[in-house]
C-alpha positions in Angstrom: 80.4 118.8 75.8 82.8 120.2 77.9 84.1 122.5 75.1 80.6 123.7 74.8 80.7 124.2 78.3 83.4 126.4 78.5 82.5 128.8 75.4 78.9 128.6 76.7 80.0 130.1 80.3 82.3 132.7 78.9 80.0 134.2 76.5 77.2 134.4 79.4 79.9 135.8 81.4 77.3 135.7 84.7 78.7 133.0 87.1 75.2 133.0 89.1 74.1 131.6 85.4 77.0 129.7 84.1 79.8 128.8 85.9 83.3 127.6 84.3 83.9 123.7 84.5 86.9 124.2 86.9 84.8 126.3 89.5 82.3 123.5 89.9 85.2 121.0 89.8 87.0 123.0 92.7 83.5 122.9 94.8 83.5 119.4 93.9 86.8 118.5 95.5 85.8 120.9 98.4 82.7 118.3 99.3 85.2 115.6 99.0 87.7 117.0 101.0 85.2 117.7 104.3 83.5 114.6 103.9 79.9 115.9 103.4 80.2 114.7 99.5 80.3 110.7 100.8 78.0 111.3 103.9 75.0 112.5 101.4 75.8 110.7 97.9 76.0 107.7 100.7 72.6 108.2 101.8 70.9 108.9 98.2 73.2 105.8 97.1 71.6 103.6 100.0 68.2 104.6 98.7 68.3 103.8 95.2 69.9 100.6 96.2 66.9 99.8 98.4 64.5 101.3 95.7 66.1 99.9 92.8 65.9 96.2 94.6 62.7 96.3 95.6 61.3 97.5 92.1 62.9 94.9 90.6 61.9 92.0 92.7 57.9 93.0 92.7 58.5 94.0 88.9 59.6 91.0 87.6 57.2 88.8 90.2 54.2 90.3 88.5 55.6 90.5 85.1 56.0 87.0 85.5 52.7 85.4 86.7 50.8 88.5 84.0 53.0 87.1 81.3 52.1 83.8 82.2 48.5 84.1 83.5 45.6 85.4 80.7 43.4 86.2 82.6 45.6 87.7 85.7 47.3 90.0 83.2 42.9 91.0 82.5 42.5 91.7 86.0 45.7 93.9 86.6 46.8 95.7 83.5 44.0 98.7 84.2 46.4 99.0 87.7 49.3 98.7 85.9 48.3 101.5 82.8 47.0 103.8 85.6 50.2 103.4 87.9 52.4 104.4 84.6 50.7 107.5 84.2 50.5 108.8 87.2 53.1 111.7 87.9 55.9 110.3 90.4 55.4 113.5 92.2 51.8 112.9 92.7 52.9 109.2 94.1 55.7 111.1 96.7 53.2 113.4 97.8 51.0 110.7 98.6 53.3 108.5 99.8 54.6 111.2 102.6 51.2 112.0 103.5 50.1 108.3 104.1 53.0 107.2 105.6 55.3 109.9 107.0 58.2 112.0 106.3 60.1 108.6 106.9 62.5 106.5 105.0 59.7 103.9 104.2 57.9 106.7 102.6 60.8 107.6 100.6 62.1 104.3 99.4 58.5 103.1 98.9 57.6 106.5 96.6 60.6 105.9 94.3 59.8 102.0 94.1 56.5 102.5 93.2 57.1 104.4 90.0 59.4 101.9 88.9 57.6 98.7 89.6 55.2 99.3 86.2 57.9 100.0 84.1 59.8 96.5 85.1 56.4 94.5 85.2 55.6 95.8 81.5 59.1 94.6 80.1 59.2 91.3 82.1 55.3 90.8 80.8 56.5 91.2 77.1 59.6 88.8 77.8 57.9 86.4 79.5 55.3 85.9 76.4 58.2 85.5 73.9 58.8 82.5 76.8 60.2 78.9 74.3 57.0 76.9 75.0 59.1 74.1 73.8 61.1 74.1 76.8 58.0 74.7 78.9 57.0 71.0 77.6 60.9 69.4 77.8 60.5 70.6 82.2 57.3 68.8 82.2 58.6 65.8 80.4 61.4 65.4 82.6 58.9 66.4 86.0 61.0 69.4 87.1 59.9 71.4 90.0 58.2 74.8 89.9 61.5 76.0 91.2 63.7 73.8 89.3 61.7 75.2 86.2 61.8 78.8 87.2 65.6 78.9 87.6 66.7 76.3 85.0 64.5 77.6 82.2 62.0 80.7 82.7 64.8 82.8 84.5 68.2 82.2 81.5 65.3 83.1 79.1 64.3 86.3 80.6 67.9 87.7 81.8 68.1 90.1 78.6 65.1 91.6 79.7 66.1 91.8 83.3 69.0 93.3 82.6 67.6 96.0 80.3 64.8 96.7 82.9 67.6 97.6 85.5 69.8 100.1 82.9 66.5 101.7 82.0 65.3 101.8 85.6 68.5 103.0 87.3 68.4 106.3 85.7 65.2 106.9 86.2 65.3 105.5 90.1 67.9 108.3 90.8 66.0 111.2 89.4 63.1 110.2 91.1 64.9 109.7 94.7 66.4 113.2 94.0 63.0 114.8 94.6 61.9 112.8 97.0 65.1 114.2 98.6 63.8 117.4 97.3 60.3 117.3 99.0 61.1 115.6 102.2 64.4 114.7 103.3 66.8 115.5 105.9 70.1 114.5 104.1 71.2 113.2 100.5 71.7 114.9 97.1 68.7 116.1 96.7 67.9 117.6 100.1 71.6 119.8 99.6 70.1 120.5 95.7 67.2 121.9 97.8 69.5 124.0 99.6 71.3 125.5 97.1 68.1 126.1 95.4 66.6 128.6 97.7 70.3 130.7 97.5 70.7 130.2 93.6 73.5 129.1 94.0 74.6 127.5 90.7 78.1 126.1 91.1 77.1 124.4 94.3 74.0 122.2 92.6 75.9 121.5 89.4 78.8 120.2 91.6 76.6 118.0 93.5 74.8 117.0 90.3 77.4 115.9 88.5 79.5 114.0 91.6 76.6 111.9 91.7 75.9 111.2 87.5 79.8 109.7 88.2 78.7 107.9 90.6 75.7 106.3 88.3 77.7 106.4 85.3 80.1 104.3 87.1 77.0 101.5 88.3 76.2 101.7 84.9 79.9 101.1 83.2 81.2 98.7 85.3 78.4 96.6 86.5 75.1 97.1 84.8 76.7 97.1 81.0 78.7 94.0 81.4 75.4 92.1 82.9 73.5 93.3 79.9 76.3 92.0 77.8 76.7 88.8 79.7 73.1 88.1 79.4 72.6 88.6 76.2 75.5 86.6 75.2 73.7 83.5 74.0 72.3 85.8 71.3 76.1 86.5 69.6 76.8 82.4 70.5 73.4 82.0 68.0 74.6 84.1 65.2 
C-alpha cells in the first residue's frame, strides 16, 4: 500500500492531490511535536470511549431481554429495523437540533447509530442461548444475577466481543462527522478545517494519526478479547 502510494503521488505529480508518504509523515510529527496532535485525538478518543460504552451497555441490555422475550422482540424490532436505516447524519442533525451543539448531543448521536447494530448481534446470540443450562440454574435455584453472570454472560462473550471490533470502526467514523458538523475541537473539527483550504497533507496526516490510534485499540486490546472469548471454541475442537 505504501508502494502504491508512492508511485501513485509521483505520477499525479500535484501535491494539492497527492502528497508523498514522507510529507504527510513530516506534518504528522509536526502535530506531535506542538502538542495539538494529543489535545484533539484526546478529545475524539474521549468520545468514542464514552460512545462506544454506552452503545454497548444499551445494545446488549436489549439484545438481551429481545432475545429472550417473544413477544418484546414483536413490539420493538419495527424500532430497531427503522433505527438501522436511518442515515447517522440524519440522527446528528437531529440530535444537535434537539439537544444542542453540546457534548451530550455528540456522544448521544454517535451512540445511537450503534446501539441497533449491537442489539441485532446480541439478539441472534442470545437465541443460540444452551437451554440446557437455562434448566441446570433453575435446578440448582441460582439468582437472576447469579444466572446472568455464571451462564447467559460466558455464552454470549464471542458475540460481545465481535459487536465491539465491528462497532469501533464504525463509532470513529461516525464521531468524525459529528466533529465535522458541530464541534469545537477533535479530529474531525481540524479535518473540517483543512477542508475549506484543501489542504491535502494536513487531513491525511490527521487521518491516519488517528487510524494508529484505532488500529492500535484494535491490536492490542479488542483482538486478544475476541480471541480470549472465543477460546472455549478451539478447547471444543
Amino acid at each position: 500500500m505504501l508502494a502504491v502510494w508512492v508511485v501513485a503521488s509521483m505520477l499525479t505529480d500535484r501535491p494539492q492531490t497527492l502528497p508523498p508518504p514522507w510529507e504527510v509523515l513530516a506534518r504528522i510529527g509536526h502535530l506531535a511535536s506542538t502538542g495539538e496532535l494529543w489535545f484533539n485525538a484526546g478529545m475524539t478518543l474521549m468520545r468514542v470511549g464514552a460512545s462506544f460504552a454506552l452503545a454497548m451497555a444499551v445494545g446488549l441490555v436489549i439484545g438481551l431481554m429481545m432475545g429472550r422475550s417473544r413477544a418484546l422482540d414483536d413490539w420493538l424490532n419495527p424500532g430497531l429495523i427503522i433505527l438501522l436505516n436511518v442515515p447517522a447524519l440524519v440522527v446528528i442533525v437531529l440530535c444537535y437540533i434537539w439537544i444542542g451543539l453540546n457534548e451530550t448531543a455528540a456522544i448521544l448521536a454517535v451512540a445511537l447509530n450503534k446501539i441497533p447494530v449491537v442489539a441485532v448481534m446480541i439478539r441472534e446470540g442470545t437465541r443460540a442461548l444452551r437451554p440446557d443450562l437455562d434448566e441446570m440454574a433453575r435446578a440448582f435455584r441460582m439468582t437472576r444475577t447469579a444466572r446472568l453472570r455464571h451462564v447467559v454472560l460466558p455464552q454470549l462473550a464471542p458475540q460481545i466481543a465481535a459487536s465491539a471490533r465491528a462497532g469501533i470502526s464504525l463509532i470513529w467514523k461516525i464521531v468524525l462527522v459529528v466533529e465535522f458538523l458541530g464541534r469545537s475541537n477533535g479530529v474531525g473539527f481540524k479535518i473540517h478545517l483543512l477542508f475549506s483550504s484543501f489542504d491535502v497533507t494536513g487531513v491525511l496526516a490527521w487521518a491516519l494519526a488517528f487510524v494508529a490510534v484505532m488500529l492500535a485499540i484494535d491490536l492490542f486490546i479488542l483482538r486478544p478479547w475476541e480471541s480470549r472469548a472465543n477460546r472455549w471454541r478451539q478447547d471444543a475442537a
